[in-house]
N, C-alpha and C positions, 0 to 999 in steps of 0.2 A: 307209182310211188309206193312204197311200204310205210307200215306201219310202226312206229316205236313200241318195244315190246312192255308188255307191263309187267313191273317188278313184282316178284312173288310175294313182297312185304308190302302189306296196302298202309298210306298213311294213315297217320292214329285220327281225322276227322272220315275219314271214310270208312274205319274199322267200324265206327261208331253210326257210320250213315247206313253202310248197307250189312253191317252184321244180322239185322233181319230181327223181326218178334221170333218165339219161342211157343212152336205151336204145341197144342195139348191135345191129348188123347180123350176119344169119346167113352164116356162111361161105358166098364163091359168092355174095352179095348182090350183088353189081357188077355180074354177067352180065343180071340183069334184077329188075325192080323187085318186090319180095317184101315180105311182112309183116315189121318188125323183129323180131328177138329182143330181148328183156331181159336186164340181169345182175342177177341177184336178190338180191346184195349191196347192190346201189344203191338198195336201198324202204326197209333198216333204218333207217339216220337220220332220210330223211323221214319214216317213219310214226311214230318216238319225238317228232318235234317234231310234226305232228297233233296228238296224243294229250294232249302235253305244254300246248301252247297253247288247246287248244279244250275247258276243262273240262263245258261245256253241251250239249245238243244244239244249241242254237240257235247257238254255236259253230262245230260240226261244221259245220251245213251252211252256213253262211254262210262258214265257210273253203274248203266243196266249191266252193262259187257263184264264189272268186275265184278257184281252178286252172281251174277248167271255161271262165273266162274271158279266163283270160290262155292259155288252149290253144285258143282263137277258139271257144268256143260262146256262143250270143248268149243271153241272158234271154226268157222268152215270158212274158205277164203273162197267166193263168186268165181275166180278166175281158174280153180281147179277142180278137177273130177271131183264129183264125191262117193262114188259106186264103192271105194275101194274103203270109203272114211266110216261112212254111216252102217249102224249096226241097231237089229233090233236090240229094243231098251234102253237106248243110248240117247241121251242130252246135247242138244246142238244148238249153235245160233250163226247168223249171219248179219252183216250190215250191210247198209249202201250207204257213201256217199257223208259215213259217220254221221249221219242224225237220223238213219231210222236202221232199226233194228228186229229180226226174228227170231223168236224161241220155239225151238218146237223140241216134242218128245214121243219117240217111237215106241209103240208099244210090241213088250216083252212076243205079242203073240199075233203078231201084223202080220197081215200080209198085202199085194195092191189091191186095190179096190176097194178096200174098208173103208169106211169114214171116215173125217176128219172133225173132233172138236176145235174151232177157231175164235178166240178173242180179236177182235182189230179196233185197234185206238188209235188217237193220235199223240203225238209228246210235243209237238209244235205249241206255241202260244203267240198270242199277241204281243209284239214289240215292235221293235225299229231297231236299224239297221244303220252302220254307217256305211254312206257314198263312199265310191272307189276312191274321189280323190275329195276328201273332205274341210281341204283346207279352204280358209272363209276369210274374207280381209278384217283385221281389227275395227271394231264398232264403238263408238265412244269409249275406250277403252278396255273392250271383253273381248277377250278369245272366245269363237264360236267355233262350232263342229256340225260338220255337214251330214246331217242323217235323212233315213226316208224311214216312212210310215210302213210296216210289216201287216197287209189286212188294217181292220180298225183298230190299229194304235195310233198313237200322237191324239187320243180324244181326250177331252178335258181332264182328266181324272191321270192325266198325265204331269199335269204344272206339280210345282213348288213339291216335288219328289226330288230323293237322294238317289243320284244314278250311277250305278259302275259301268265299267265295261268291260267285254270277255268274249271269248267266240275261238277260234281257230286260226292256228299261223302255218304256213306253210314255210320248214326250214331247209337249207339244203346244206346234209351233210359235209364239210369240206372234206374229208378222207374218203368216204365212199361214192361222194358225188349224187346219193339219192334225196329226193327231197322227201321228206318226212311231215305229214302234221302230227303238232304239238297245242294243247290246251291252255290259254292263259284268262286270267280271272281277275280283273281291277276290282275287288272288289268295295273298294271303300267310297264314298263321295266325290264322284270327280264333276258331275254335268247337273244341271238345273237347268226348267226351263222356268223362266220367271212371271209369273201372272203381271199385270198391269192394277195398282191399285185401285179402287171403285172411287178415289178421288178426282180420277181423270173424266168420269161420267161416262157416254154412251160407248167410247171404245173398251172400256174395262169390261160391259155387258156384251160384246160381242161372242153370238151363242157357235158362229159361223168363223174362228180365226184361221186365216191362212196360215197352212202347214209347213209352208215353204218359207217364208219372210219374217212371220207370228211366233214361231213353237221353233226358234234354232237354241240348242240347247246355249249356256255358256258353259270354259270348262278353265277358264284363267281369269287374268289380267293382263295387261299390258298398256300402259301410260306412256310410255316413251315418243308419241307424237307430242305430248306436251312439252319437250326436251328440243323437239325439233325437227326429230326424227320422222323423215317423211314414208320410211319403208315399216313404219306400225299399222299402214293407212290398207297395203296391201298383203295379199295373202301371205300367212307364215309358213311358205314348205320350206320342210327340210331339206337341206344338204348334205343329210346323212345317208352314207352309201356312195356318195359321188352321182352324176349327171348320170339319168338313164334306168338310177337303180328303182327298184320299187318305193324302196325306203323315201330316197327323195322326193316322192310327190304325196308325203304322209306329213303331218302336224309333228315338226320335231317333236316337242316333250313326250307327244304318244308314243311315237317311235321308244325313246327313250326310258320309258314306262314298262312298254311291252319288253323289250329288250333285258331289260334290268328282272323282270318279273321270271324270265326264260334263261336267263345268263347266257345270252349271247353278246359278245364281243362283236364281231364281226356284222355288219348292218345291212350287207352285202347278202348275206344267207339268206335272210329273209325276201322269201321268194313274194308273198301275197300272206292275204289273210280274210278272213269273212266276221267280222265285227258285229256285236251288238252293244245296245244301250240296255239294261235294264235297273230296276227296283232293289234298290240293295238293303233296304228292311227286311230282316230275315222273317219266316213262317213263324209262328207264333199262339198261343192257346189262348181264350179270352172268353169273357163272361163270368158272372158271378162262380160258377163253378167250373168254369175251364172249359166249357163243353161249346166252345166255338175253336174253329183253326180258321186263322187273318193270315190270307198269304196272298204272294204273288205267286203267277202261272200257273193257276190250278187246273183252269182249262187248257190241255187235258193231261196234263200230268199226274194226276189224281186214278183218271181209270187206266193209264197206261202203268202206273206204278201199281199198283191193285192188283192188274191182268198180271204182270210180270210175278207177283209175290205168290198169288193163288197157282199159276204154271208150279213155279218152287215147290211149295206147301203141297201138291197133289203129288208128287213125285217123290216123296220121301218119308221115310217111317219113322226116321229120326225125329227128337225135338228138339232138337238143333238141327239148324241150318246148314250152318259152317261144318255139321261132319257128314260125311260120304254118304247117300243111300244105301239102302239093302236093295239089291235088284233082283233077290230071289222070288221065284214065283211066285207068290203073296206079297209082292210090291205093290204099291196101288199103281203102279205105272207098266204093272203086266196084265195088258188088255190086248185088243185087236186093234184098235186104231192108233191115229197122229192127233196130239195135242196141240195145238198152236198156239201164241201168240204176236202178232205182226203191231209193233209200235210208229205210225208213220208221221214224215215230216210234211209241210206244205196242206197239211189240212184246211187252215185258213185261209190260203189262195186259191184254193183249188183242186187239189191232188194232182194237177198236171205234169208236175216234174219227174223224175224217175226214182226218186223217193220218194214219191208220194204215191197214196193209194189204188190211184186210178194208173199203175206205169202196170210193169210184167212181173214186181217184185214180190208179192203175194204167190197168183197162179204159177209163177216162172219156177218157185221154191217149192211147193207143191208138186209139180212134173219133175223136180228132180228128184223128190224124196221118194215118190212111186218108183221112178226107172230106177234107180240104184238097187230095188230090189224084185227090178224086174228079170227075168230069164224064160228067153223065149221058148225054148225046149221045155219049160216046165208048164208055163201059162199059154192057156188054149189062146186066152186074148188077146187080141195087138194094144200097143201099150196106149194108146191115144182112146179105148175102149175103158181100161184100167183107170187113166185119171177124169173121162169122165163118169165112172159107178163111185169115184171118189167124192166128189162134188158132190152128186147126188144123194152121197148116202153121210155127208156132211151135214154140220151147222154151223152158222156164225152168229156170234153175238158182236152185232158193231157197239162198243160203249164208250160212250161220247159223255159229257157233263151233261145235266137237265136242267132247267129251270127250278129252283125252291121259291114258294109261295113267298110273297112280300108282306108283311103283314100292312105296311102303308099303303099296299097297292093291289088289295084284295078285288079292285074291280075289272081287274087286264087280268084276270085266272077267270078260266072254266070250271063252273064248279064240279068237284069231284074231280077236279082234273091238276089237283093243286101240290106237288112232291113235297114233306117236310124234311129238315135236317134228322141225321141221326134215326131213321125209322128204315132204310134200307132204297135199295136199286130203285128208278123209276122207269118203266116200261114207256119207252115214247110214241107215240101214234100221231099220222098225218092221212089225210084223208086222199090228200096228191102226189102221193106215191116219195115228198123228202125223208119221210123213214122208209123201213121194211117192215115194218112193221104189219104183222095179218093175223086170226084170228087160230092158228094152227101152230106158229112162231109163239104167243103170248101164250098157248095153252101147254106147248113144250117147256118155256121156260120156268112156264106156275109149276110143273111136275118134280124140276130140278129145286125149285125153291119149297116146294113142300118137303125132299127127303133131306133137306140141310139145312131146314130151320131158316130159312130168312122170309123177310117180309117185301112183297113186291108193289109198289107205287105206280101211278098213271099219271104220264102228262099228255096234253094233245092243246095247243093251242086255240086260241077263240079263231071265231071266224072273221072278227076284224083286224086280227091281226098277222103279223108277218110269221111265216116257218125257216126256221136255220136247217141248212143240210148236216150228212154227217159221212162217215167213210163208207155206210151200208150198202145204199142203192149201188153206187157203181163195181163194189166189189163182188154183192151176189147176183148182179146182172151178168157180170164178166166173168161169172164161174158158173150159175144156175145154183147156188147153193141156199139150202133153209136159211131164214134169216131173221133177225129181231134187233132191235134198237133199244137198249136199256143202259142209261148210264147213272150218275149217283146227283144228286140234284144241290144245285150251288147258288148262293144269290151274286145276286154284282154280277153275272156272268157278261164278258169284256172290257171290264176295270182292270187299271194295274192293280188292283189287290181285291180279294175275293172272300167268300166266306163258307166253309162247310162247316158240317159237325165233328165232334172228335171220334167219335165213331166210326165217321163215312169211312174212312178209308179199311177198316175192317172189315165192314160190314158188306164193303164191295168185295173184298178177297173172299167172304166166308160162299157168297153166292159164286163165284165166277171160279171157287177151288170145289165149288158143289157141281158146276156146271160137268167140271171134269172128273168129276169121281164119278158122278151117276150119268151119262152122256150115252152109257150103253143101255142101262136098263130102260131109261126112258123111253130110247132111241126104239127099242122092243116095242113101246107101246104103240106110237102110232104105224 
């Protein structure tokens, strides 16, 4: 399949999504060419409209794909050599699978075996999913839609929500004959699922509703059994497309929706599609002084969006974004190593997929970026020697969401172990090995957070309670690479809607654009 190219003129809501803050220069920057400083006020808007416009993963990364390109990283396509693409000081990304995505940057003065600075997040969130074939028979007169729970979603904090839907179509071109995906975005109120009022007594209290029978969204009406009409009673597929087509075993109006949102004619193109439900209340600032952000998906779009803008911000002299680096040797991105960023899907299931953490997508892009500039006439070492002194003389910072302190529920926190909004990163720790967290990882990190000014936080869970995983363990198991667990700390963490500070999201780029400015001196010290 290929992909539709993106037009060189970005829509005026995305101009405005990913044109990016306005990083500022560190006092004393005029005397010689230094890494920029950030203002960490300038990521809050950006990251509301992110969050706001990009309901899908496939969203997500396809909005990373256009910042990363309007900030001069080129596209690398999996299926071809890159020996001949990749250049030191050169900006690159790759996808899988369009929901997960890599940014890396080669330094001006690399060579193989040097280190790698690596950010790994996830852009996955908790939602639901519509069934392949969703049509549902009319129910006392509501059109329902057949969806499934994504991880813990469909939990309570799911009813009596405004829900669109959007996700990826698969089209096939009729002149060229390739199928193409294409982005579509319902974004306005289409689905509810509707609570039971507390009139009815003990079923309204049920803490336990089935997923399946319980929480079917509705997304119509339809009365017309009261007419007489005994085909209201069963399933409404469509007959659009003819017998056999995709289309036809889809909820006419949806079809018709999508179709209409895409301007396709022809019902017949449309090959599949991978659907979601989500939250169509947009991100949002709140509190007496604005100094909350109320959004949906934050987990983990928040440190993925972060990791992505600090990658940016470290590679450019500019203070704007939107114009060209200097890649003259006093670029901050003429160093000896690789920069990373790895944004992955399937976090919440698992990482089992092949976009997801735990596949070859990571280490796979790594051995390619070494051999591309490997030559064996030059290098004593064989190349499988080269990417492991890579790993080794690497870091990663996995950065996942934390826990922020409850202020109603001060008694499930450890004390001292409690992350607030708005105060910086929070370092996670598990005693059973669900982080990476170790006493050499956390002391590396505090080095990076001392020469760029942020403030570093501790979470570690009590010992009666439960630990969440994150992308770290199975990635620096599968590479041997240093490693840490620090993400930016959220309340509500897996509610359709969330809470950070207005801060967080700066205040995660100022650390994680520190990681990568200072990554070598540190890296000196131990």
């Amino acid at each position: 399949m290929t992909r539709s190219r993106r037009s060189p003129k970005l829509p005026t809501w995305l101009q405005d999504t990913m044109e990016g803050p306005r990083p500022t220069k560190c006092a004393g920057s005029e005397l010689k060419k230094t890494p920029i400083d950030i203002d960490i006020e300038s990521y809050t808007q950006p990251f509301l409209n992110f969050i706001s416009h990009n309901p899908t993963v496939f969203h997500a990364v396809d909005a990373i794909a256009e910042r990363l390109q309007l900030n001069g990283f080129t596209k690398l396509s999996p299926r071809e050599a890159w020996s001949d693409k990749i250049r030191k000081g050169g900006k690159y990304f790759v996808e899988r699978n369009d929901s997960s995505i890599i940014a890396f940057v080669v330094g001006s003065d690399y060579k193989p075996g040097n280190g790698a600075a690596v950010i790994a997040s996830h852009i996955d969130a908790l939602t639901t999913k519509v069934k392949p074939i969703p049509t549902k028979p009319t129910t006392a007169g509501y059109v329902q839609l057949g969806i499934a729970p994504y991880a813990g979603a469909l939990n309570k904090t799911w009813w009596d929500r405004d829900l669109g839907i959007g996700g990826k179509v698969l089209v096939k071109d009729s002149k060229t004959g390739k199928i193409e995906p294409k982005l579509v975005k319902l974004d306005w109120p289409i689905a509810r699922i509707p609570t039971l009022a507390p009139h009815f007594g003990a079923p309204a209290y049920d803490s336990n509703p089935n997923p399946e029978t319980q929480m079917v969204p509705i997304i119509g009406l339809d009365n017309s059994d009261l007419m007489g009409d005994n085909a209201a009673s069963t399933p409404a597929t469509s007959r659009l497309g003819g017998v056999g087509a995709f289309t036809s075993t889809q909820p006419e109006r949806l079809v018709k929706a999508i179709a209409g949102q895409l301007n396709i004619s022809d019902y017949n193109s449309i090959i599949n599609w991978e659907l979601e439900v989500f939250d169509t209340q947009p991100a949002q600032l709140g509190g007496l002084d604005k100094e909350f952000i109320f959004a949906p998906r934050i987990d983990d779009k928040l440190c993925s969006y972060a990791a992505i803008e600090a990658l940016i911000a470290s590679t450019s002299t500019s203070a704007n974004p939107s114009e060209s680096p200097n890649d003259s040797p006093s670029s901050p991105h003429s160093n000896s190593i690789i920069k990373i960023v790895g944004c992955f899907d399937d976090e919440e299931i698992g990482s089992l997929l092949r976009q997801g953490a735990r596949s070859n997508f990571l280490p796979d892009t790594i051995t390619r970026i070494v051999a591309a500039f490997y030559h064996p006439n030059i290098f004593e070492n064989y190349l499988p020697d080269l990417i492991s002194q890579t790993y080794a003389n690497g870091f990663l910072i996995s950065a996942d969401v934390s826990h922020a302190v409850n202020p109603n529920y001060l008694s499930v926190y450890l004390e001292n172990h409690a992350p607030r909004l708005n105060v910086g990163v929070a370092v996670q720790a598990d005693p059973n090995g669900h982080t990476t967290t170790n006493s050499v990882s956390t002391a590396f990190l505090q080095r990076v957070a001392d020469k760029c000014g942020s403030v570093l936080q501790v979470f570690q869970i009590r010992n009666d309670s439960r630990s969440g995983g994150t992308v770290g363990p199975m990635l620096s198991s599968a590479m041997g690479m240093r490693a840490i667990d620090a993400g930016l700390p959220q309340l509500s963490m897996h509610s359709i809607r969330a809470t950070v500070g207005d801060k967080d999201p700066g205040l995660g780029v100022k650390l994680f654009k520190g990681f990568f400015d200072h990554f070598e001196e540190v890296d000196a010290e131990f």
